[in-house]
N, C-alpha and C positions, 0 to 999 in steps of 0.2 A: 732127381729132376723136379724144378718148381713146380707148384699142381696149376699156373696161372702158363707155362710152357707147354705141360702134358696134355691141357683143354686145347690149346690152339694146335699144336701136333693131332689130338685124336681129331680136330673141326677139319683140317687140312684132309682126311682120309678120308672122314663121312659125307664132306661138300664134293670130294674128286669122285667118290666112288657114286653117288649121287647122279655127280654130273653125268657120268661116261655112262650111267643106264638108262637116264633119259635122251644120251645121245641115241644109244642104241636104240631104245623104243622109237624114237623117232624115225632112223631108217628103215624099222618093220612096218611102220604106220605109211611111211610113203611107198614103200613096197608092196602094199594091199591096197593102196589107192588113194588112202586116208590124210589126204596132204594139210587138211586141217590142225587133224591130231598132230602130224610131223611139226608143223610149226610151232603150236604149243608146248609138244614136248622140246622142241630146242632152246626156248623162251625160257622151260624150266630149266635147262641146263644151265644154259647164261645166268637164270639167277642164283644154283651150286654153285657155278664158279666166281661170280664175286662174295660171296660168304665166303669162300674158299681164299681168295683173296685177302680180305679182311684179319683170317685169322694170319697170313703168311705177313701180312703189313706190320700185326702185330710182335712179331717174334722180328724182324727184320728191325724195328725202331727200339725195341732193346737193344740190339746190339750195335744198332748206331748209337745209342747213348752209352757205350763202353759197359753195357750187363751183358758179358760173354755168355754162350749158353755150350753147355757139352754137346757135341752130337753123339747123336745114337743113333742106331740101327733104326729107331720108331722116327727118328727126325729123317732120315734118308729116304724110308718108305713114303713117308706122309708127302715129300717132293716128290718123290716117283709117281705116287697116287695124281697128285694135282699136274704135272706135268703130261703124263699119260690121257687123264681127261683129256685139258686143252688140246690136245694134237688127235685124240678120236673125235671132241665136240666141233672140229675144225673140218676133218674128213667126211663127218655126218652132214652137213654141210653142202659139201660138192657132192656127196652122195644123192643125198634127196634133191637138188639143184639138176644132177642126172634125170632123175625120177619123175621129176616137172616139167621136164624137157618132152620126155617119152609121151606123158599123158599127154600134154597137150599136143604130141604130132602125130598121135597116131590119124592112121587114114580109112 
Protein backbone atom coordinates (compact mmCIF):
# COMPACT_ATOMS: atom_id res chain seq x y z
CA UNK A 1 0.00 0.00 0.00
CA UNK A 2 1.31 3.59 -1.05
CA UNK A 3 2.55 5.35 2.30
CA UNK A 4 0.47 8.64 0.74
CA UNK A 5 -2.97 5.91 0.96
CA UNK A 6 -1.95 4.37 4.46
CA UNK A 7 -1.83 8.32 5.92
CA UNK A 8 -5.11 9.10 4.58
CA UNK A 9 -6.57 5.46 5.62
CA UNK A 10 -4.94 5.78 9.23
CA UNK A 11 -6.52 10.11 9.01
CA UNK A 12 -9.86 8.44 8.17
CA UNK A 13 -9.80 6.40 11.66
CA UNK A 14 -8.05 9.07 13.93
CA UNK A 15 -10.74 11.94 12.61
CA UNK A 16 -13.77 9.03 12.98
CA UNK A 17 -12.60 7.87 16.21
CA UNK A 18 -12.11 11.54 17.18
CA UNK A 19 -15.32 12.40 16.18
CA UNK A 20 -17.58 9.75 17.83
CA UNK A 21 -15.87 10.73 21.42
CA UNK A 22 -16.43 14.09 21.24
CA UNK A 23 -19.78 13.15 20.14
CA UNK A 24 -20.18 11.16 22.99
CA UNK A 25 -18.59 13.63 25.56
CA UNK A 26 -20.97 15.82 24.27
CA UNK A 27 -24.05 13.75 25.33
CA UNK A 28 -22.45 13.33 28.88
CA UNK A 29 -21.95 17.10 29.09
CA UNK A 30 -25.56 17.75 28.36
CA UNK A 31 -26.58 15.07 30.67
CA UNK A 32 -25.10 16.86 33.59
CA UNK A 33 -26.36 19.97 32.58
CA UNK A 34 -23.40 21.38 30.91
CA UNK A 35 -25.09 22.30 27.60
CA UNK A 36 -22.13 24.70 26.83
CA UNK A 37 -19.55 22.10 27.06
CA UNK A 38 -22.21 19.84 24.70
CA UNK A 39 -22.08 22.28 22.10
CA UNK A 40 -18.52 22.78 21.96
CA UNK A 41 -17.91 19.39 22.03
CA UNK A 42 -20.09 18.83 18.79
CA UNK A 43 -18.32 21.79 17.24
CA UNK A 44 -15.24 19.69 17.86
CA UNK A 45 -16.66 16.74 16.22
CA UNK A 46 -17.80 18.61 13.21
CA UNK A 47 -14.30 19.73 12.92
CA UNK A 48 -12.92 15.54 13.07
CA UNK A 49 -15.27 14.98 10.55
CA UNK A 50 -14.37 17.20 7.93
CA UNK A 51 -10.43 16.31 8.47
CA UNK A 52 -11.97 13.11 8.26
CA UNK A 53 -13.47 14.14 5.05
CA UNK A 54 -10.51 15.66 3.56
CA UNK A 55 -8.52 12.68 3.81
CA UNK A 56 -11.62 10.47 2.20
CA UNK A 57 -11.74 13.23 -0.76
CA UNK A 58 -8.33 12.46 -1.17
CA UNK A 59 -8.14 8.65 -1.83
CA UNK A 60 -11.71 9.23 -3.75
CA UNK A 61 -9.87 11.77 -6.54
CA UNK A 62 -7.24 9.18 -7.12
CA UNK A 63 -9.29 7.01 -8.11
CA UNK A 64 -11.29 9.25 -10.26
CA UNK A 65 -8.08 9.96 -12.03
CA UNK A 66 -7.87 6.14 -12.87
CA UNK A 67 -4.81 5.48 -9.67
CA UNK A 68 -6.77 2.15 -8.60
CA UNK A 69 -5.99 1.54 -5.03
CA UNK A 70 -6.37 -2.20 -3.52
CA UNK A 71 -8.67 -2.35 -0.67
CA UNK A 72 -7.86 -3.80 2.48
CA UNK A 73 -9.36 -4.84 5.48
CA UNK A 74 -7.63 -1.17 6.93
CA UNK A 75 -9.51 0.60 3.88
CA UNK A 76 -12.93 -1.13 5.02
CA UNK A 77 -12.33 -0.22 8.78
CA UNK A 78 -11.27 3.31 8.10
CA UNK A 79 -15.05 3.66 6.19
CA UNK A 80 -16.56 1.86 8.93
CA UNK A 81 -14.73 4.24 11.36
CA UNK A 82 -15.98 7.48 9.47
CA UNK A 83 -19.26 6.29 8.69
CA UNK A 84 -20.16 5.07 12.33
CA UNK A 85 -19.09 8.63 13.55
CA UNK A 86 -21.35 10.40 11.19
CA UNK A 87 -24.51 8.48 12.21
CA UNK A 88 -23.48 8.81 16.38
CA UNK A 89 -22.35 12.69 15.71
CA UNK A 90 -25.92 12.91 14.10
CA UNK A 91 -27.81 11.02 17.06
CA UNK A 92 -25.58 13.11 19.69
CA UNK A 93 -27.36 15.71 18.11
CA UNK A 94 -31.20 14.83 18.86
CA UNK A 95 -29.85 13.57 21.93
CA UNK A 96 -28.75 16.78 23.55
CA UNK A 97 -31.54 18.66 21.44
CA UNK A 98 -33.60 16.17 23.92
CA UNK A 99 -31.60 17.35 26.78
CA UNK A 100 -32.42 21.15 26.03
CA UNK A 101 -35.78 20.49 25.76
CA UNK A 102 -35.93 18.97 29.37
CA UNK A 103 -33.84 21.85 31.07
CA UNK A 104 -35.45 24.28 29.64
CA UNK A 105 -39.17 22.89 30.74
CA UNK A 106 -38.75 21.71 33.68
CA UNK A 107 -41.31 23.35 36.29
Amino acid sequence: MEEKNLEAIMGLIMYGGNAKSDAMEAIAAAKSGNLALANQKMIDAEASLVEAHHAQTGLLTQEAQGNQMTVTLLTVHSQDHLMTAIAFKDLAKEIIDLYRYIYENKE
